[in-house]
N, C-alpha and C positions, 0 to 999 in steps of 0.2 A: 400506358406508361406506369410503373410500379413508383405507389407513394414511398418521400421518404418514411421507413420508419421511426418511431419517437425513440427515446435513447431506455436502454432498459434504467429501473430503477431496484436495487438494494441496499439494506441495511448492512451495514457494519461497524459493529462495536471496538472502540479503540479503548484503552485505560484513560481516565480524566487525567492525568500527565501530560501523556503523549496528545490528546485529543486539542490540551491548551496550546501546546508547540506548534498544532496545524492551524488551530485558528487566530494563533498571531503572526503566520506565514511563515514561521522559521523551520516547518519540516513539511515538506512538500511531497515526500515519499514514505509511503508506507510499506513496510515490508512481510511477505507474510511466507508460510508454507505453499506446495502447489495442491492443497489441497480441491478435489473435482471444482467446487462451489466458485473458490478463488479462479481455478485454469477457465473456468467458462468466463469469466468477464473481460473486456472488450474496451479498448478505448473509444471513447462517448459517449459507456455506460457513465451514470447519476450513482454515486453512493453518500445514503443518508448516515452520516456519520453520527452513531446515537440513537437515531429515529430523527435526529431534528437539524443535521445541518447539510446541507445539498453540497458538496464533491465530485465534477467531473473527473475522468477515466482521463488525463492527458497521455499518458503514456504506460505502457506494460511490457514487463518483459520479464522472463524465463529464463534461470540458471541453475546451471545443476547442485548449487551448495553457497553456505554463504559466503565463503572464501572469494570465488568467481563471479557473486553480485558485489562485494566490496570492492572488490578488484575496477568492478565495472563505474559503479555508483556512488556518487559524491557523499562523504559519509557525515557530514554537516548540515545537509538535507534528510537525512533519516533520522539521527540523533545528538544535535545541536551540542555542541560540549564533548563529547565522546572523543576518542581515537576510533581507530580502523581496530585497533585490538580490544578496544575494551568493549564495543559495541558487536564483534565477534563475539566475546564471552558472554554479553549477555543477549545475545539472541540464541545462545546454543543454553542457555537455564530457561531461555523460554519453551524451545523447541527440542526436542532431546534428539539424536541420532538419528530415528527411527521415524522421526517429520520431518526432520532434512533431508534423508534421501529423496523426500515427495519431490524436491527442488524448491528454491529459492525463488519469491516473486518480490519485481520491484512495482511496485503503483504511485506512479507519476501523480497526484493531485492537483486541480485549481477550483477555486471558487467557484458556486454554479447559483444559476438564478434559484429564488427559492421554488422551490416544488408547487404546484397550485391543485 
């Protein structure tokens, strides 16, 4: 009978902004491009937020643009304060055209034990 395996573990770097809205629970999603690195991970992957704060993988998922992830995704959990438009506008200064077509990810977050 096959062990379970442990949960993969990587690092991802947020801006110290965004990184305080996660750790005071107010944004629970992180949004990124589909770049290879992002499509490979997995819910109940560990991401060390930083190098230093452990983040399960609750939920992931895959849209072709960010129009269709806002559409999907509660936009008060990605960026507390925002509208659906203005938080369009500024994921499209983050990402220009040509890293949105990679597609849209959302990363479901929650707290994870710390790392040992």
């Amino acid at each position: 009978m096959k062990e379970p395996s442990e949960p993969r573990q990587k690092v991802l770097w947020i801006k110290p902004e965004y990184l305080q809205e996660i750790l005071a629970g107010r944004k629970t999603i992180e949004v990124r491009v589909g770049y290879s690195n992002i499509r490979r991970l997995q819910a109940g992957d560990i991401l060390l937020l930083n190098q230093e704060h452990p983040y399960r993988i609750r939920r992931i998922c895959i849209y072709p643009d960010f129009e269709h992830l806002l559409a999907q995704e509660p936009t008060d959990r990605i960026a507390p304060g925002l509208s659906a438009q203005e938080l369009l506008s500024a994921l499209r200064v983050l990402y220009p055209p040509e890293k949105e077509a990679l597609g849209a990810v959302a990363i479901e977050l929650e707290p994870a034990s710390p790392i040992r």
